[in-house]
C-alpha positions in Angstrom: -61.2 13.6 -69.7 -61.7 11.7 -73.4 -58.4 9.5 -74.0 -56.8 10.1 -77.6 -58.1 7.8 -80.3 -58.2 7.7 -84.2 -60.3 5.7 -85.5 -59.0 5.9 -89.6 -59.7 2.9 -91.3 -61.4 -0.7 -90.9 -60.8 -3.9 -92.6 -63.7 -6.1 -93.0 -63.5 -9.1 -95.3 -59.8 -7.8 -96.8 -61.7 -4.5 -97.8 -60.2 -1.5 -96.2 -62.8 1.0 -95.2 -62.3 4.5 -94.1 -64.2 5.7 -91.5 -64.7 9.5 -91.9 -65.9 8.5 -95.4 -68.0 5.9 -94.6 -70.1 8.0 -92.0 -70.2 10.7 -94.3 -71.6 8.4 -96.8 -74.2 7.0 -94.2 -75.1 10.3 -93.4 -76.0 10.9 -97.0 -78.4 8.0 -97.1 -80.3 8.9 -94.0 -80.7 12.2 -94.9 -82.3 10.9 -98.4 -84.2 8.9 -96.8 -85.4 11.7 -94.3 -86.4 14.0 -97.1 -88.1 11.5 -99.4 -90.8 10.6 -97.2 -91.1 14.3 -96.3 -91.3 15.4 -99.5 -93.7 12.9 -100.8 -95.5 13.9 -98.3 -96.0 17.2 -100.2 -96.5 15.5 -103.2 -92.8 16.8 -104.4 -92.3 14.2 -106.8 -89.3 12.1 -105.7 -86.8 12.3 -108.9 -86.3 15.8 -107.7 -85.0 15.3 -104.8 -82.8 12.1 -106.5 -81.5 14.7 -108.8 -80.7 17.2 -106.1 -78.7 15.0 -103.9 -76.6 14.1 -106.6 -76.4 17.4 -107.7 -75.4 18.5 -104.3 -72.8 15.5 -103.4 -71.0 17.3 -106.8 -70.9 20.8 -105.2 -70.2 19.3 -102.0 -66.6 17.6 -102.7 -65.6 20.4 -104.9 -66.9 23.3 -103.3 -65.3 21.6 -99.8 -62.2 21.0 -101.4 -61.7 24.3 -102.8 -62.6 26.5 -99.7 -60.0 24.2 -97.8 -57.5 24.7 -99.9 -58.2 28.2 -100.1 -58.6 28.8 -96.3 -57.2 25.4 -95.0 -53.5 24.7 -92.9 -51.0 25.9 -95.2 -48.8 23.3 -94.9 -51.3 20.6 -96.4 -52.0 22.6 -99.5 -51.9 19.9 -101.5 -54.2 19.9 -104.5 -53.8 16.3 -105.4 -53.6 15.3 -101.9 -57.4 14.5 -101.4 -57.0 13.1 -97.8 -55.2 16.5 -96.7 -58.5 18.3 -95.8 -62.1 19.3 -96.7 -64.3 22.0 -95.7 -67.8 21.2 -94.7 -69.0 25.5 -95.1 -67.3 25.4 -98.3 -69.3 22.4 -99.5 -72.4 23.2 -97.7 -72.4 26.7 -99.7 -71.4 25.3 -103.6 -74.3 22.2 -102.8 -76.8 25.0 -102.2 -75.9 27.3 -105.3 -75.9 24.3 -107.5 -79.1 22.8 -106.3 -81.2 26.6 -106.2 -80.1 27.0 -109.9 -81.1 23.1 -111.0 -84.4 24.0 -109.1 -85.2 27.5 -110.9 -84.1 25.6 -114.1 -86.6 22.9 -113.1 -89.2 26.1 -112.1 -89.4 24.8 -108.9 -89.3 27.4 -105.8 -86.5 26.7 -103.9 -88.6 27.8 -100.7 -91.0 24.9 -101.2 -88.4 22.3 -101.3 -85.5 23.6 -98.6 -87.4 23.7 -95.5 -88.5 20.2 -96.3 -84.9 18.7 -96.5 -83.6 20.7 -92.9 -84.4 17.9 -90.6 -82.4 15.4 -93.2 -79.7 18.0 -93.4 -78.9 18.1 -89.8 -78.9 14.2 -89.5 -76.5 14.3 -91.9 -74.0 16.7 -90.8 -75.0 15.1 -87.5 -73.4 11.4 -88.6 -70.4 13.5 -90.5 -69.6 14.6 -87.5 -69.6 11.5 -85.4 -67.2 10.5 -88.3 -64.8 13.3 -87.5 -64.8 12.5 -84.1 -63.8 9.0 -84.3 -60.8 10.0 -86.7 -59.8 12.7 -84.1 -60.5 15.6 -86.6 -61.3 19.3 -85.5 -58.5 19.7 -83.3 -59.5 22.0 -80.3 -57.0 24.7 -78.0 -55.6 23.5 -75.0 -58.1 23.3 -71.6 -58.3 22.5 -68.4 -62.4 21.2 -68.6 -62.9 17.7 -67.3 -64.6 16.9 -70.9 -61.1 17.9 -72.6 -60.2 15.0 -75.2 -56.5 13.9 -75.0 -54.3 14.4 -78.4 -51.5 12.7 -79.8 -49.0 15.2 -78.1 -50.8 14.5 -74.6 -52.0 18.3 -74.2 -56.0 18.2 -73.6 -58.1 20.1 -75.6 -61.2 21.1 -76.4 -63.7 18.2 -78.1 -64.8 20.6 -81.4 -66.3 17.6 -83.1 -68.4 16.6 -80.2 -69.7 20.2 -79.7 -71.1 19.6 -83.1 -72.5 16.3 -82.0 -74.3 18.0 -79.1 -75.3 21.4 -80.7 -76.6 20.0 -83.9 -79.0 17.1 -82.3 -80.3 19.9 -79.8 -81.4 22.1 -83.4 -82.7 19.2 -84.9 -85.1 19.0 -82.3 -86.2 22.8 -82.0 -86.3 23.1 -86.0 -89.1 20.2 -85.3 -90.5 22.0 -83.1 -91.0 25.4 -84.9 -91.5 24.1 -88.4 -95.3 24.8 -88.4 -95.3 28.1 -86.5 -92.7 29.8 -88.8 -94.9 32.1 -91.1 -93.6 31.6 -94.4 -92.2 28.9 -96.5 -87.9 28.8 -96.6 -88.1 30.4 -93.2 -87.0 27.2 -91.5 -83.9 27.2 -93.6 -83.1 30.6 -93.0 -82.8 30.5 -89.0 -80.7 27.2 -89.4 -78.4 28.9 -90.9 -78.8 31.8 -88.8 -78.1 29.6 -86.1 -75.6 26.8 -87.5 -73.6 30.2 -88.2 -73.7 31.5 -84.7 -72.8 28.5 -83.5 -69.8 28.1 -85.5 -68.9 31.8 -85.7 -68.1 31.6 -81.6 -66.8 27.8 -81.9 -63.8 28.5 -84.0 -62.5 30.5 -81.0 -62.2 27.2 -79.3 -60.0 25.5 -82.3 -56.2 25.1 -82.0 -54.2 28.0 -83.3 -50.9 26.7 -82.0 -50.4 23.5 -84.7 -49.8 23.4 -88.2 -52.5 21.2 -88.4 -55.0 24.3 -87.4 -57.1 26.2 -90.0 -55.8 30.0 -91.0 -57.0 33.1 -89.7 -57.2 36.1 -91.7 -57.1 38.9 -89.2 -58.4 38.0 -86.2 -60.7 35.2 -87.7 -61.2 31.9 -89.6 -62.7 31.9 -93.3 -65.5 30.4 -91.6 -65.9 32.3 -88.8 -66.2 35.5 -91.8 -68.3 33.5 -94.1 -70.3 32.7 -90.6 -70.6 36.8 -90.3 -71.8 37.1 -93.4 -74.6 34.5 -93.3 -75.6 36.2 -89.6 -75.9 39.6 -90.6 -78.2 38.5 -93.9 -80.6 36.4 -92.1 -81.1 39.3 -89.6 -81.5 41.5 -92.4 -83.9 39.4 -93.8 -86.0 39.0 -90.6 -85.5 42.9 -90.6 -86.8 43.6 -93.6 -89.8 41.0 -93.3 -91.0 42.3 -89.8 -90.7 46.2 -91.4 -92.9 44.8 -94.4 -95.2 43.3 -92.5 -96.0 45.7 -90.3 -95.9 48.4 -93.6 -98.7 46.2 -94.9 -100.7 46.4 -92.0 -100.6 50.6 -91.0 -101.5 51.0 -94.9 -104.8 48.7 -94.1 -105.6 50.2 -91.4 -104.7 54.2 -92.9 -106.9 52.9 -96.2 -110.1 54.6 -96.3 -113.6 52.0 -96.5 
């Protein structure tokens, strides 16, 4: 079993600093630095990417704060209350509609830069989630499993933020490992989200449901776990589609007359 702990808050040198923040924040960085020397590799000129990470920080807190308090615990609805909550599928999904539409602005394909920045994208979520489980965040449903972490009310439950841990470094290493075989550029991206929604789609049925602290469900699911539907469905689509296309392209050479 993992005793309870929360970590919140540090003081170093009469500074106070708070933890989930400052490993979000870490994250950031190593991801930048990640993608820069993968991208200039490519010969992607590095302001882009500059101008994309800030661009993406933006639609992360806003898109993360207004998908929590859209979906979030009802009773910590507070709009002014930035401490109350944030939702990383919420931010995760304004980032990428704000950075696609700087990039078509910039007439860049989004397709050449994207698969380029997965690897620093998982770090970071990676470190973000170390964050969230030093502050005792993603509360899990009551278990019985020997790796249960203890909460404040001494039930055990389920570790939610180290399933993250262990599920995102495990992707991080098969995305390096299929990068070069995938066919066509912005594939990459596509099955880490196919993935990173699969996984969270059957993770939520491990969250709490019995606190006021735990996330809404609408019907029988979370937001996320719908949102997660949504982005499984389209990537299979896409695969779908790409599969039946290429294998159009190839009965229509071989039906083509000499």
């Amino acid at each position: 079993m993992i005793p309870y702990f929360s970590i919140n808050e540090i003081k170093i040198a009469g500074l106070t600093l708070q933890i989930w923040g400052a490993f979000v924040s870490l994250g950031v960085l190593m991801a930048l630095r990640i993608s820069l020397k993968r991208t200039r590799a490519e010969k992607i000129h590095e302001n882009l990417i500059w101008d994309m990470t800030i661009i993406s920080l933006l639609g992360m807190i806003a898109g993360g704060r207004i998908f929590y308090l859209l979906t979030g615990p009802e009773k910590n609805l507070n709009v002014l209350d930035t401490h109350s909550g944030f939702s990383l599928m919420g931010g995760a999904i304004m980032a990428g509609v704000l950075s696609s539409i700087y990039l078509k602005k910039k007439k860049v394909d989004p397709r050449e830069v994207y698969d380029l920045l997965v690897p620093g994208i998982i770090t970071a979520l990676i470190v973000a989630r170390i964050g969230c489980f030093l502050v005792g965040d993603h509360i899990g449903k009551i278990t019985n499993l020997p790796w249960g972490r203890a909460f404040v009310d001494g039930t055990i439950r389920h570790p939610i933020a180290l399933y993250h841990i262990v599920f995102l470094t495990t992707i991080y290493f098969i995305m390096i490992k299929i990068e070069k075989k995938l066919p066509k550029k912005g594939q990459l991206l596509i099955v880490f989200c196919f993935l990173y929604a699969f996984f969270r789609f059957f993770a939520d049925f491990f969250r709490c449901s019995d606190l006021d602290l735990c996330d809404r469900h609408f019907g029988s699911l979370t937001a996320t776990q719908w949102v997660s539907l949504v982005f499984i469905i389209s990537t299979v689509l896409y695969f779908l589609f790409t599969k039946f296309t290429k294998n159009h392209q190839k009965a229509k050479k071989v039906s083509s007359p000499e």
